[in-house]
PQR file of N, CA, C, O and H, with PARSE charges and radii, in Angstrom:
ATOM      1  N   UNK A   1      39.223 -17.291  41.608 -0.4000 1.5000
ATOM      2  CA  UNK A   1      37.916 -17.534  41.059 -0.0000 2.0000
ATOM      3  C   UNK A   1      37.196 -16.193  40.927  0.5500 1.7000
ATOM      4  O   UNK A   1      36.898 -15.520  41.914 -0.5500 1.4000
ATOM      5  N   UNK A   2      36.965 -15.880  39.847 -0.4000 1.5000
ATOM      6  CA  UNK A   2      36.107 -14.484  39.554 -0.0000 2.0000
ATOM      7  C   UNK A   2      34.684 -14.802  39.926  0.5500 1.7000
ATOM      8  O   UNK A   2      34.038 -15.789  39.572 -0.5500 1.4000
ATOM      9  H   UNK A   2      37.207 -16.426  39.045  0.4000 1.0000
ATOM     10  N   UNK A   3      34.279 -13.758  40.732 -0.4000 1.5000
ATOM     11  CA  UNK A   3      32.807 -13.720  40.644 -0.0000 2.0000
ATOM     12  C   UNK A   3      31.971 -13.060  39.617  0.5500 1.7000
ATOM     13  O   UNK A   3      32.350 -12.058  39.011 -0.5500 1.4000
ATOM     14  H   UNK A   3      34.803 -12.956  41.019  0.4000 1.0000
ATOM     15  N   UNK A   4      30.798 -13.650  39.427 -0.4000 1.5000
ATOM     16  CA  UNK A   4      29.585 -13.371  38.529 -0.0000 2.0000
ATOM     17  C   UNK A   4      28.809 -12.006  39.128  0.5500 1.7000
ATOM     18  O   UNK A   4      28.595 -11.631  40.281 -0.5500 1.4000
ATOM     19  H   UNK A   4      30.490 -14.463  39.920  0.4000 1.0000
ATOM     20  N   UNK A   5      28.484 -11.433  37.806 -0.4000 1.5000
ATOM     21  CA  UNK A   5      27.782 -10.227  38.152 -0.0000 2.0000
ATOM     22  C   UNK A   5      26.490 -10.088  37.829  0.5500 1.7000
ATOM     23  O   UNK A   5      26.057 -11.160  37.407 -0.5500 1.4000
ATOM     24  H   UNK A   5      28.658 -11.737  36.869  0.4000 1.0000
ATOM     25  N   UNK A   6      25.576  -9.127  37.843 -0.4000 1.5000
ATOM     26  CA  UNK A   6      24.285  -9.296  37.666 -0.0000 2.0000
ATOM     27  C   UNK A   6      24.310  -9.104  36.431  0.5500 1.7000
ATOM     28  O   UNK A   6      23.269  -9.465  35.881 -0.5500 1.4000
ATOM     29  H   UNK A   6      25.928  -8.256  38.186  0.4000 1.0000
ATOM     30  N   UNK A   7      25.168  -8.629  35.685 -0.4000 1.5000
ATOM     31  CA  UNK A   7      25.068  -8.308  34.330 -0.0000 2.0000
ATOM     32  C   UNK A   7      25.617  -9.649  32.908  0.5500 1.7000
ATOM     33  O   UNK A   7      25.657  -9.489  31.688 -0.5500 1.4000
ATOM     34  H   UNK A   7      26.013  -8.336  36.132  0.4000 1.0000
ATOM     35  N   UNK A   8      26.015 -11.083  33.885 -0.4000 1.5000
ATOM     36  CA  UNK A   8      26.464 -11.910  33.423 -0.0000 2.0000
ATOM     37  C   UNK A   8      25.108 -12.854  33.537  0.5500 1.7000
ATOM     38  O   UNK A   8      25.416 -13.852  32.885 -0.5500 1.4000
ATOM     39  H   UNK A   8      25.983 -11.212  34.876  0.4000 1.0000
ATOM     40  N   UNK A   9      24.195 -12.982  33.875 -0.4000 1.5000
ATOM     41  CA  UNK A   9      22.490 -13.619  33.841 -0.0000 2.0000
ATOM     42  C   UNK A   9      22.469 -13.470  32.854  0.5500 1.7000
ATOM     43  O   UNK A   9      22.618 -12.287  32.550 -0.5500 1.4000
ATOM     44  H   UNK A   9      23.945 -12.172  34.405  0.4000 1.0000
ATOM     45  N   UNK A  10      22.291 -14.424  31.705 -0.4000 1.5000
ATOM     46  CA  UNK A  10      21.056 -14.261  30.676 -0.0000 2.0000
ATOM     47  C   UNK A  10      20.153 -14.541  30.931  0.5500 1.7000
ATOM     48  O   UNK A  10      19.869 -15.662  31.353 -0.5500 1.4000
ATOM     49  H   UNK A  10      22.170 -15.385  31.951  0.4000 1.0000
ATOM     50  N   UNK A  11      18.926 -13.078  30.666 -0.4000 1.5000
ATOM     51  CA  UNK A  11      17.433 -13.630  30.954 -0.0000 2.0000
ATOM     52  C   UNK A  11      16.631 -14.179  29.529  0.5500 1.7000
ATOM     53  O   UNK A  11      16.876 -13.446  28.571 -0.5500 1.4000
ATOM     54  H   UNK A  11      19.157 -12.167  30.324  0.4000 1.0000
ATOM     55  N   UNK A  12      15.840 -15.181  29.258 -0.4000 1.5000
ATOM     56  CA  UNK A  12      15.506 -15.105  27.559 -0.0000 2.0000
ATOM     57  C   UNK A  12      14.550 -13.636  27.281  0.5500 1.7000
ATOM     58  O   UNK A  12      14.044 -12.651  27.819 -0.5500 1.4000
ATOM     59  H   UNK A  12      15.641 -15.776  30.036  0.4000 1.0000
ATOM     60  N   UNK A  13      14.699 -14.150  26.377 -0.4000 1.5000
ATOM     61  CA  UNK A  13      13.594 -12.746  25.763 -0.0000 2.0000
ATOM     62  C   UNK A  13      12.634 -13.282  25.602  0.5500 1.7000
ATOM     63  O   UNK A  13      12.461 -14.478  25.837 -0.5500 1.4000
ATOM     64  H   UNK A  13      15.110 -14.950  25.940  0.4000 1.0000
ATOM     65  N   UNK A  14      11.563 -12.281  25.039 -0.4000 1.5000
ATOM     66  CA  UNK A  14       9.871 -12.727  25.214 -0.0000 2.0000
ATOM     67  C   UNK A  14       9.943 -13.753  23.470  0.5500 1.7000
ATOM     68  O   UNK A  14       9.135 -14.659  23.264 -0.5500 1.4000
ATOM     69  H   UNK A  14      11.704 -11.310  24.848  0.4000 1.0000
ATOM     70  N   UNK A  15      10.826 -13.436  22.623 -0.4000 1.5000
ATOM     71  CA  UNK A  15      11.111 -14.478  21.599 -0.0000 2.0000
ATOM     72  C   UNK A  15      11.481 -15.916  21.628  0.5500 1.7000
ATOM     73  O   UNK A  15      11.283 -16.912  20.933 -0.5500 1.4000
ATOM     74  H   UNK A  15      11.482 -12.700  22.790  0.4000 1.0000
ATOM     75  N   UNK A  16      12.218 -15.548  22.927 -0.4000 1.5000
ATOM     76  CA  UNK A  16      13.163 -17.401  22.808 -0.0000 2.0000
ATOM     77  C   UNK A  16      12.435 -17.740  23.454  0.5500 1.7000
ATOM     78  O   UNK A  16      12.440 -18.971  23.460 -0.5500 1.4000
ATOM     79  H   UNK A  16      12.380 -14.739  23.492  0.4000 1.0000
ATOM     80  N   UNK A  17      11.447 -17.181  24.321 -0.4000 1.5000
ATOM     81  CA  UNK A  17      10.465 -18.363  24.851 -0.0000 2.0000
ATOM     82  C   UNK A  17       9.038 -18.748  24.044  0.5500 1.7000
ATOM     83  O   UNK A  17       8.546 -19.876  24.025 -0.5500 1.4000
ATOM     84  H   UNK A  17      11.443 -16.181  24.315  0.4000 1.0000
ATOM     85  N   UNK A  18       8.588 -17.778  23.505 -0.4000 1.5000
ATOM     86  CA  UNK A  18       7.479 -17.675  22.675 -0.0000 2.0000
ATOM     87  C   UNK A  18       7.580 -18.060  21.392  0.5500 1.7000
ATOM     88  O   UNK A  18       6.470 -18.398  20.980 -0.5500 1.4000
ATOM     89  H   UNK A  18       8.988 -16.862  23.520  0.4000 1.0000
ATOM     90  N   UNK A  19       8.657 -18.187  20.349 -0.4000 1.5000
ATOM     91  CA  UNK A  19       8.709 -18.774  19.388 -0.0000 2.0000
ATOM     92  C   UNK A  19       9.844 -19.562  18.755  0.5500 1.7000
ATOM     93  O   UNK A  19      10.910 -19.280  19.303 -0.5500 1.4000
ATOM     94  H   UNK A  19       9.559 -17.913  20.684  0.4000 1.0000
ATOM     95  N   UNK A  20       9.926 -20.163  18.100 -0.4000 1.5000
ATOM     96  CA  UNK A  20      10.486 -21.408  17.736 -0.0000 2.0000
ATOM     97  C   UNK A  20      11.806 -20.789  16.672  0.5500 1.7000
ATOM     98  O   UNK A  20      11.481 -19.900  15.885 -0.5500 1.4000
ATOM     99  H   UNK A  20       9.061 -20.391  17.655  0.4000 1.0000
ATOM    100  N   UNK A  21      12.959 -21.168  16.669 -0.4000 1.5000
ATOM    101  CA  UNK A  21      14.119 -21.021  16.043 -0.0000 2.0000
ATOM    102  C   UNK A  21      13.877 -20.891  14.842  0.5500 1.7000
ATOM    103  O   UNK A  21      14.299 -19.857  14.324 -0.5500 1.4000
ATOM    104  H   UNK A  21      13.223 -21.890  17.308  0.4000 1.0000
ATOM    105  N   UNK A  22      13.178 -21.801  14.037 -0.4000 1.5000
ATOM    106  CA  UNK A  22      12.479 -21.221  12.511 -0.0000 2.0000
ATOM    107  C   UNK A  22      11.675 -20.242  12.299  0.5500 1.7000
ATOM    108  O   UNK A  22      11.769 -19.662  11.217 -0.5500 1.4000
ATOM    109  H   UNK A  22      12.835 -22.641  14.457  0.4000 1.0000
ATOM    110  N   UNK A  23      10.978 -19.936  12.980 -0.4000 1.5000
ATOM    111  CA  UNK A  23      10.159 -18.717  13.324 -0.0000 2.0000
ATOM    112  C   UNK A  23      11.316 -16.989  12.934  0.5500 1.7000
ATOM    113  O   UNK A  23      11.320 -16.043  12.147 -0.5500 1.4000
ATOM    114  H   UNK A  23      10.902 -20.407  13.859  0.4000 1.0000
ATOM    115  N   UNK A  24      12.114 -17.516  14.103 -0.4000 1.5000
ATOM    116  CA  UNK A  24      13.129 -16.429  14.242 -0.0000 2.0000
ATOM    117  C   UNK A  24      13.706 -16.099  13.275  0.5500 1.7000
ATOM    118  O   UNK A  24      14.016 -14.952  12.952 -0.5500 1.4000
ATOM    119  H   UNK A  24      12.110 -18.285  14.743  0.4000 1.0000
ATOM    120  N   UNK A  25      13.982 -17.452  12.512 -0.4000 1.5000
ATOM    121  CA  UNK A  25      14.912 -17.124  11.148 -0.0000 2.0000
ATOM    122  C   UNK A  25      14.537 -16.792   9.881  0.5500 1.7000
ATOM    123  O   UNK A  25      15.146 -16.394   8.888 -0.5500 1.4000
ATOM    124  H   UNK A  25      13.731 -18.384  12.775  0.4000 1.0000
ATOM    125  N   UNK A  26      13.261 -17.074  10.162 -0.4000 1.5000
ATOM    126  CA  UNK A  26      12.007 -16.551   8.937 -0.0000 2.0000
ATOM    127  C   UNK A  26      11.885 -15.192   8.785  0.5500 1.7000
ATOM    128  O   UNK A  26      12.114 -14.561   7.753 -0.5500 1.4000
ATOM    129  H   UNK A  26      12.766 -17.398  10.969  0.4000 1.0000
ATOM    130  N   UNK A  27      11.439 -14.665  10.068 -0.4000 1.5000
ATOM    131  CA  UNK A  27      11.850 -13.300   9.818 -0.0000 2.0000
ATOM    132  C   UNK A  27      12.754 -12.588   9.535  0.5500 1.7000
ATOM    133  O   UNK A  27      12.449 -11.466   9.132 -0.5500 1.4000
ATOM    134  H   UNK A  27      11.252 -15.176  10.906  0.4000 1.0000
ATOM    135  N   UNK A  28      14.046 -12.909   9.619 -0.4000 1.5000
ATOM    136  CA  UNK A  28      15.314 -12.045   9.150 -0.0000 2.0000
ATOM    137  C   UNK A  28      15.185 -12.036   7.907  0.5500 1.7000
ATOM    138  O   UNK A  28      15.416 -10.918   7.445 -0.5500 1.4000
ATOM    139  H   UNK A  28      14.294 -13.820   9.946  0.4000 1.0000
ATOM    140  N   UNK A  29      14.780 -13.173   6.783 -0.4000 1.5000
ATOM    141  CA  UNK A  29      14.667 -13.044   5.843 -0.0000 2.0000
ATOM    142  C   UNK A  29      13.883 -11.967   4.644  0.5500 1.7000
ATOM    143  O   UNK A  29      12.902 -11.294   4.958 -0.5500 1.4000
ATOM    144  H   UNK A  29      14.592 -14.080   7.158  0.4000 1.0000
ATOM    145  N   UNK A  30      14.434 -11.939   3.379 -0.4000 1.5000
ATOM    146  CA  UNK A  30      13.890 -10.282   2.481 -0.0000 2.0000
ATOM    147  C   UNK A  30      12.683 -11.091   2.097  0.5500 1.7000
ATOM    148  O   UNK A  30      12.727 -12.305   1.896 -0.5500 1.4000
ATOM    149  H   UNK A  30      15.231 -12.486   3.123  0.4000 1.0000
ATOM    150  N   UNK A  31      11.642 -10.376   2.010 -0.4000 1.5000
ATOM    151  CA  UNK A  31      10.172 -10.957   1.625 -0.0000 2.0000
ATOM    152  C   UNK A  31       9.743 -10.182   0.469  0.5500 1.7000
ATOM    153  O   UNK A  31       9.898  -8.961   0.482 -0.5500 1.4000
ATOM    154  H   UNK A  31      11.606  -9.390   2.174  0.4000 1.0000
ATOM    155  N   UNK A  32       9.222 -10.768  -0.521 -0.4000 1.5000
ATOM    156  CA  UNK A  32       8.287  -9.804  -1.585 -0.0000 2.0000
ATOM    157  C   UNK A  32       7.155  -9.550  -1.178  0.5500 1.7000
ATOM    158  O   UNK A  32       6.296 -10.290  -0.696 -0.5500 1.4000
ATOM    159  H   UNK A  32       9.097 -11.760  -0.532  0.4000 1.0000
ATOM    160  N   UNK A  33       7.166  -8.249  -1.426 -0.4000 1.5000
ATOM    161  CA  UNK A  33       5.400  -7.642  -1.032 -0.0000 2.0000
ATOM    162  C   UNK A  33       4.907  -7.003  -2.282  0.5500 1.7000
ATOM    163  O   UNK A  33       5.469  -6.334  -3.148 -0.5500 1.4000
ATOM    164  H   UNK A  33       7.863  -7.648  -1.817  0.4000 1.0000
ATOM    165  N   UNK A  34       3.588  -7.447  -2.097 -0.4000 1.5000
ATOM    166  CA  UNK A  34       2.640  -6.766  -3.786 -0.0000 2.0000
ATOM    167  C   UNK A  34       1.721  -5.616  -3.080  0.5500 1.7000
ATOM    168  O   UNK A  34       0.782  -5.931  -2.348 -0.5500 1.4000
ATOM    169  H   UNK A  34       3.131  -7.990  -1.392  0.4000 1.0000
ATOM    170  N   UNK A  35       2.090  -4.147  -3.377 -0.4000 1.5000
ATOM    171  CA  UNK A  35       1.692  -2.773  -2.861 -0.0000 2.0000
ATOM    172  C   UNK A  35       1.119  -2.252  -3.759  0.5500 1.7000
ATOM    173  O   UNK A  35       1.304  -2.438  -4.962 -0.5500 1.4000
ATOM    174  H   UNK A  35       2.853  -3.890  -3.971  0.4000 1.0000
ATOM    175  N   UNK A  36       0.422  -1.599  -3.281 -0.4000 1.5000
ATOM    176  CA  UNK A  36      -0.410  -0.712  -4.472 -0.0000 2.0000
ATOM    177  C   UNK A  36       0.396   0.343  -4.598  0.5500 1.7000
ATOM    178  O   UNK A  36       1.025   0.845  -3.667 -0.5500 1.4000
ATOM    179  H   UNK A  36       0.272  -1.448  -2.304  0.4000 1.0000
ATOM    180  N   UNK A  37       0.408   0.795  -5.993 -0.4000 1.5000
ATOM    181  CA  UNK A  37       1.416   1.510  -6.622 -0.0000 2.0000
ATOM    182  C   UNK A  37       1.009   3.211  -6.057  0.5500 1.7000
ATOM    183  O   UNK A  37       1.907   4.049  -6.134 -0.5500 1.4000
ATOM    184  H   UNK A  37      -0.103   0.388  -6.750  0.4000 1.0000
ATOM    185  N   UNK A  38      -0.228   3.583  -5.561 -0.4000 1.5000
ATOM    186  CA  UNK A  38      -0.285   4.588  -4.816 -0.0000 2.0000
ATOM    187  C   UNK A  38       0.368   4.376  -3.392  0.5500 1.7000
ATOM    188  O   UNK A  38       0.237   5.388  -2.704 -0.5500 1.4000
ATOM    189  H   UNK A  38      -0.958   2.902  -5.499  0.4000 1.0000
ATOM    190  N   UNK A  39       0.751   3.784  -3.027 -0.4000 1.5000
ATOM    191  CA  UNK A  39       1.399   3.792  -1.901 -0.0000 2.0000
ATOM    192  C   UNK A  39       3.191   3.860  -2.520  0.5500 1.7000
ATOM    193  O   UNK A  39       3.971   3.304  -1.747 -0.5500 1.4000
ATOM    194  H   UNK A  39       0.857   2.962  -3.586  0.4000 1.0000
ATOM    195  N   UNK A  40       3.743   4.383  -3.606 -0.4000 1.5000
ATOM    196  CA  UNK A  40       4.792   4.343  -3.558 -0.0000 2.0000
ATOM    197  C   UNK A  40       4.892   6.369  -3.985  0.5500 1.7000
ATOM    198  O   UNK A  40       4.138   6.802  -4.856 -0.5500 1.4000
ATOM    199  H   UNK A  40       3.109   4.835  -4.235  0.4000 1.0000
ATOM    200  N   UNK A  41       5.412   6.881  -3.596 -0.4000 1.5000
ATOM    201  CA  UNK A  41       5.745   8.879  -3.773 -0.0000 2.0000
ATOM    202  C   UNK A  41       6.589   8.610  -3.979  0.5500 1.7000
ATOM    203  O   UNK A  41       7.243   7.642  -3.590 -0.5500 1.4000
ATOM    204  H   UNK A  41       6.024   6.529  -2.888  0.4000 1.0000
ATOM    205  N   UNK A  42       6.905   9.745  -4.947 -0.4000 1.5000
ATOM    206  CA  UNK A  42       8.103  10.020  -5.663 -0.0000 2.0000
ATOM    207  C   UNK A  42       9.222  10.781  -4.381  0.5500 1.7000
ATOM    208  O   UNK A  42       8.934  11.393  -3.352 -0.5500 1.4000
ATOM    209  H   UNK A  42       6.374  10.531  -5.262  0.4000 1.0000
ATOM    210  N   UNK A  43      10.396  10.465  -4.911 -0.4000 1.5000
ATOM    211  CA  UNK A  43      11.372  11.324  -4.163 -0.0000 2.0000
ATOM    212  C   UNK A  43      12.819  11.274  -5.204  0.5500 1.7000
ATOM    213  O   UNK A  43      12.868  10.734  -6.309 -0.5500 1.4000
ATOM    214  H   UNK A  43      10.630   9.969  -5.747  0.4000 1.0000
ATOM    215  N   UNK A  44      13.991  12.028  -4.473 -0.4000 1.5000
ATOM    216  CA  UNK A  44      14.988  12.173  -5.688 -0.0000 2.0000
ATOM    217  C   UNK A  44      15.595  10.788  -5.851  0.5500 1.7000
ATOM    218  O   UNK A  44      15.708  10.138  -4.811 -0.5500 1.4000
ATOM    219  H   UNK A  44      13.951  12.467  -3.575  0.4000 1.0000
ATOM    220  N   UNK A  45      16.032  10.191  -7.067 -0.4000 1.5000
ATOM    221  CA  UNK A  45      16.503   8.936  -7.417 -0.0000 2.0000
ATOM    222  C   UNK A  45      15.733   7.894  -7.130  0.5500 1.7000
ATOM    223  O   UNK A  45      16.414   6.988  -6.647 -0.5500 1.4000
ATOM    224  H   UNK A  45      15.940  10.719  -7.912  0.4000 1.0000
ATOM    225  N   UNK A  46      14.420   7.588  -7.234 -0.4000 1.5000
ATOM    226  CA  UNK A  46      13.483   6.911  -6.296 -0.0000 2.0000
ATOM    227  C   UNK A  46      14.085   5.823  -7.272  0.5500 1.7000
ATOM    228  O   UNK A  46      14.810   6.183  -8.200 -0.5500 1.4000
ATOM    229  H   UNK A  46      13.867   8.323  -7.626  0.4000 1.0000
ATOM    230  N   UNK A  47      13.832   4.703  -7.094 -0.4000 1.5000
ATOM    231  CA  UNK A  47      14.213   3.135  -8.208 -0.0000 2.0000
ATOM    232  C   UNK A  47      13.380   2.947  -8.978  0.5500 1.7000
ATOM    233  O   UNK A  47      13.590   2.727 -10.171 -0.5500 1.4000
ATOM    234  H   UNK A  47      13.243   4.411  -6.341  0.4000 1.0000
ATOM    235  N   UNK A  48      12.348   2.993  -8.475 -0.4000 1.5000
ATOM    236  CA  UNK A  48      11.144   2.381  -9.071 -0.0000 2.0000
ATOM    237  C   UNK A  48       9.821   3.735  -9.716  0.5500 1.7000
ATOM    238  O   UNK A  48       8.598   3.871  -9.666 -0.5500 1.4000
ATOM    239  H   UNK A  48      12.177   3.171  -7.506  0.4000 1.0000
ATOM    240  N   UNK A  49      10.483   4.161 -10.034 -0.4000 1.5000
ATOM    241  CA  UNK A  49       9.776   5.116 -10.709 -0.0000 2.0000
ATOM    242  C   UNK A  49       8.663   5.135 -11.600  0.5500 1.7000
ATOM    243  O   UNK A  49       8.919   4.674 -12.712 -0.5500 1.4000
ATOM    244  H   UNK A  49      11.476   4.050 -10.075  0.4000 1.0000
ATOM    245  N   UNK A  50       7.319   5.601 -11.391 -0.4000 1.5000
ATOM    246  CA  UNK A  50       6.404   5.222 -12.542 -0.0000 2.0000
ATOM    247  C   UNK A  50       6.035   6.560 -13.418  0.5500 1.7000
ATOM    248  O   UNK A  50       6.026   7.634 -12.817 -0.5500 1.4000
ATOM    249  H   UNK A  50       7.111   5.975 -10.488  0.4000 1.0000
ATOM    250  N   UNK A  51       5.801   6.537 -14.500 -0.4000 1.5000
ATOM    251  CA  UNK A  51       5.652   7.489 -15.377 -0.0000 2.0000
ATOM    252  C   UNK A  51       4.250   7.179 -16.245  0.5500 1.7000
ATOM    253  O   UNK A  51       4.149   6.091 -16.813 -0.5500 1.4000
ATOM    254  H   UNK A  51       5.808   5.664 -14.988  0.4000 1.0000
ATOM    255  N   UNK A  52       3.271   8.079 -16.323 -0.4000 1.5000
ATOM    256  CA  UNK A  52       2.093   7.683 -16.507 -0.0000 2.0000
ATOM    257  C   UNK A  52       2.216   8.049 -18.001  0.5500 1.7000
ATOM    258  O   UNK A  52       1.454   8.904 -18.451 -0.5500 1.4000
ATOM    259  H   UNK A  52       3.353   8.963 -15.862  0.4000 1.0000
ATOM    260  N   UNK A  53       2.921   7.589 -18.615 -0.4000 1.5000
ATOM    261  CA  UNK A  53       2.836   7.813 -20.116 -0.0000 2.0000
ATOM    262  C   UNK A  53       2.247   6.714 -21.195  0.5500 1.7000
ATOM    263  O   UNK A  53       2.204   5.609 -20.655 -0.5500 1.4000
ATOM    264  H   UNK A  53       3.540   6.894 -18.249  0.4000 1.0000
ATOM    265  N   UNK A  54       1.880   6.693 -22.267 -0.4000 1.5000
ATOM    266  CA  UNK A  54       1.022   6.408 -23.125 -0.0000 2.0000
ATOM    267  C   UNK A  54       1.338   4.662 -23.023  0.5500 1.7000
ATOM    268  O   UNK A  54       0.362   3.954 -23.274 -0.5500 1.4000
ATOM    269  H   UNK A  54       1.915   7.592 -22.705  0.4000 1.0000
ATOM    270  N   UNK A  55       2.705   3.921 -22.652 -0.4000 1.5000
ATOM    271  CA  UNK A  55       2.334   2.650 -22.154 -0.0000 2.0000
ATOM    272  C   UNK A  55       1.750   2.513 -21.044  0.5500 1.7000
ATOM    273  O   UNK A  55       0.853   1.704 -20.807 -0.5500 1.4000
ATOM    274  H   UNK A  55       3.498   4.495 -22.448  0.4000 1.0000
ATOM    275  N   UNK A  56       2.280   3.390 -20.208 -0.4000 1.5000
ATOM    276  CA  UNK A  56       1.520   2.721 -19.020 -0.0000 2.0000
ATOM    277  C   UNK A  56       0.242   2.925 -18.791  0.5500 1.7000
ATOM    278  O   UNK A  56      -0.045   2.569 -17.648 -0.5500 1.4000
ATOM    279  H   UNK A  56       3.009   4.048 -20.400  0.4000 1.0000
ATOM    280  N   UNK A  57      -0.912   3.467 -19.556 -0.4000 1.5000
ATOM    281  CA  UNK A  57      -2.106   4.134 -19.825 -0.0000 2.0000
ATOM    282  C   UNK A  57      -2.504   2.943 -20.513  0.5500 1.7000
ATOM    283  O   UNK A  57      -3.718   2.863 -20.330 -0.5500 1.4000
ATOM    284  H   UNK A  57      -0.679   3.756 -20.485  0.4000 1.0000
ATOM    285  N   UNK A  58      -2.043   1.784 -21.345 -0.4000 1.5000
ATOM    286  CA  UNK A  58      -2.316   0.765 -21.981 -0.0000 2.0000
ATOM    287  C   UNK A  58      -2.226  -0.346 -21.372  0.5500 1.7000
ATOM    288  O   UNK A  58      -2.537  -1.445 -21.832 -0.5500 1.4000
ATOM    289  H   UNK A  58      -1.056   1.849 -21.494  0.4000 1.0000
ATOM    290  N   UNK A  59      -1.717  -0.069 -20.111 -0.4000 1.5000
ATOM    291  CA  UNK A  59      -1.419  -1.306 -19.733 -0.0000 2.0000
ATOM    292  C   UNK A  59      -2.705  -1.248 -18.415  0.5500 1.7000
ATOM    293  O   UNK A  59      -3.576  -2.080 -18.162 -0.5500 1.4000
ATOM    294  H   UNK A  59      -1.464   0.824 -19.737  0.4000 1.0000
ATOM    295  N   UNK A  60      -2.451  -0.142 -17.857 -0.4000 1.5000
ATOM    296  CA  UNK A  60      -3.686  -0.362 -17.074 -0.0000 2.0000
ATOM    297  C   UNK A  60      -5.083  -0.169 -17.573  0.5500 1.7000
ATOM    298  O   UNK A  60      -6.115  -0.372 -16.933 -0.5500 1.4000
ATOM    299  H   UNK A  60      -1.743   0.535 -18.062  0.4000 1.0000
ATOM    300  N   UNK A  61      -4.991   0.178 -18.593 -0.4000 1.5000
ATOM    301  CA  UNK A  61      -6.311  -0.462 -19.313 -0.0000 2.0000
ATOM    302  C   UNK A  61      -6.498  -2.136 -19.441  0.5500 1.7000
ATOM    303  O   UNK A  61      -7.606  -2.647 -19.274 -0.5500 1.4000
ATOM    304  H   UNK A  61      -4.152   0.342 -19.113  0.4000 1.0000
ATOM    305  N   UNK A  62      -5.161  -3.026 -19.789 -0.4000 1.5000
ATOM    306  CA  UNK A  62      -5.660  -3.923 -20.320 -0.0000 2.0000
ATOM    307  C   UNK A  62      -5.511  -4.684 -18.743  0.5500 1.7000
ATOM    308  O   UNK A  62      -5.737  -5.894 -18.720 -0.5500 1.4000
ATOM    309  H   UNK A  62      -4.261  -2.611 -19.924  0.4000 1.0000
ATOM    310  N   UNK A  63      -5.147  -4.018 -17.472 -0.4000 1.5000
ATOM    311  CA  UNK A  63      -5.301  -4.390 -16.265 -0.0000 2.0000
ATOM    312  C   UNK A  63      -6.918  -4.993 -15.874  0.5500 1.7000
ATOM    313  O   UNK A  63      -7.339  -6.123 -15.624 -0.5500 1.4000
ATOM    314  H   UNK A  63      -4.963  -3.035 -17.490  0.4000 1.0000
ATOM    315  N   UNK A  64      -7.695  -3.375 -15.977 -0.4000 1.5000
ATOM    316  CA  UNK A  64      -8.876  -3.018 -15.877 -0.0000 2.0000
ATOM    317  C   UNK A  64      -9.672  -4.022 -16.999  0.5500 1.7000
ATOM    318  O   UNK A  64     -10.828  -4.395 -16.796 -0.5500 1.4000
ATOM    319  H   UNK A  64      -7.353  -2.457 -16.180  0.4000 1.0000
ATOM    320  N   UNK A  65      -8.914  -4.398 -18.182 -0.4000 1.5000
ATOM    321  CA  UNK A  65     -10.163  -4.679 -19.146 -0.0000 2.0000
ATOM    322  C   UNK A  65     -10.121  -6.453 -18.580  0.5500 1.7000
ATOM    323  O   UNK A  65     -10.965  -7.258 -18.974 -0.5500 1.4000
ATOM    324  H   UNK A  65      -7.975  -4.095 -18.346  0.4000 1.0000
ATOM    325  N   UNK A  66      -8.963  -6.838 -17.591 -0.4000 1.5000
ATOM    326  CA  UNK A  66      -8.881  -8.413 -17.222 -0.0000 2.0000
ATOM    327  C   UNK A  66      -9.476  -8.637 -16.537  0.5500 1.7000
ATOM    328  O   UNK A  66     -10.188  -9.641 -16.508 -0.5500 1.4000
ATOM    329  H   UNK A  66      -8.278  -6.183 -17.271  0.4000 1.0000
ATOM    330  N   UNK A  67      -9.396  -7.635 -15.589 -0.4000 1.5000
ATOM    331  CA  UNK A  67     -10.182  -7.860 -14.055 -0.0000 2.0000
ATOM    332  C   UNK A  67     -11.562  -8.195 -14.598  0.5500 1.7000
ATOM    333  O   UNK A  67     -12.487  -8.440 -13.824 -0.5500 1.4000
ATOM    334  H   UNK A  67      -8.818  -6.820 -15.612  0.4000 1.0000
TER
END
């Protein structure tokens, strides 16, 4: 018969007692977030790249002219 070690206890975590299995699994999940486009800097190969050229100067006009 093998004995148990202190390292064979599971203690829960402050999660499995505090929130609920859907909870848990909610968060793993990818979420869309709507950011303001100053919060995105350029860097090399960035994806999402914005270029302030003569559409996009039209478009946030007709942003500004909705609001």
């Amino acid at each position: 018969m093998s004995r148990k070690t202190i390292n064979d206890i599971k203690i829960p975590t402050y999660d499995d007692l505090f929130t609920t299995e859907e909870m848990r699994q909610d968060e793993k999940l990818e979420k869309i977030r709507d950011i303001p486009l100053s919060n995105i800097t350029e860097f090399k190969n960035h994806p999402f790249r914005v270029r302030m050229d003569d559409d996009m100067k039209v478009l946030a006009y007709m942003e500004d002219w909705r609001l």
